[in-house]
N, C-alpha and C positions, 0 to 999 in steps of 0.2 A: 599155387601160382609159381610159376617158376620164370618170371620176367627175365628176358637177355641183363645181365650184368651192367652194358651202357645204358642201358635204360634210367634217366634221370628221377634223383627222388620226386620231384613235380607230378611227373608222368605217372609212377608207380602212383603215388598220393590220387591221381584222377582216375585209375584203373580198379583200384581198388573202392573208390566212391561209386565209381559203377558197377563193383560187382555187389556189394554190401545190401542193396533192396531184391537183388534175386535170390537172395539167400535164405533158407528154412530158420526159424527158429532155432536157434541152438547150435546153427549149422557154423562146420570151421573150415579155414582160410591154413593154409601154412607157404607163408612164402622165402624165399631162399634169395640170398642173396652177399654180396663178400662182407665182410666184417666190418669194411673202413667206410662201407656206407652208411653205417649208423641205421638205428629202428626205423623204420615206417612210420610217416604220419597216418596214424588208424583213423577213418571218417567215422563219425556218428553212425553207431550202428555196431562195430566192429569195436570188440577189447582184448586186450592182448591176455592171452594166458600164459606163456612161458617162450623160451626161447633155448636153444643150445645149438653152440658153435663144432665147429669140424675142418682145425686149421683155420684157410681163410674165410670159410664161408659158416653162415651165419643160417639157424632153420627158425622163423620168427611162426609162433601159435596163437594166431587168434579168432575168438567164437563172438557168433552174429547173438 
């Protein structure tokens, strides 16, 4: 995913609750986003594997 930057944590939080039951077994999410927005709320379903940064922006890894 690579959600527009204004995109509010809320937003992202429900975009990502919607993508989480189309997802395969096993299957991963990497979404990007600036630093100072802090982690993603991961919905049930989704757990975060790692993360690394590049400057301002932030590449968040998580498997279903």
């Amino acid at each position: 995913m690579d959600p527009p930057y204004e995109l509010g944590a809320d937003d992202l939080e429900l975009d990502l609750a919607a993508l989480s039951p189309a997802l395969d077994t096993d299957g991963l999410v990497v979404v990007e986003r600036r630093a100072r927005s802090g982690q993603p709320a991961w919905p049930e379903g989704l757990r975060l594997e790692t993360k690394k940064a590049y400057g301002d922006t932030v590449l968040w890894w998580a498997r279903a």
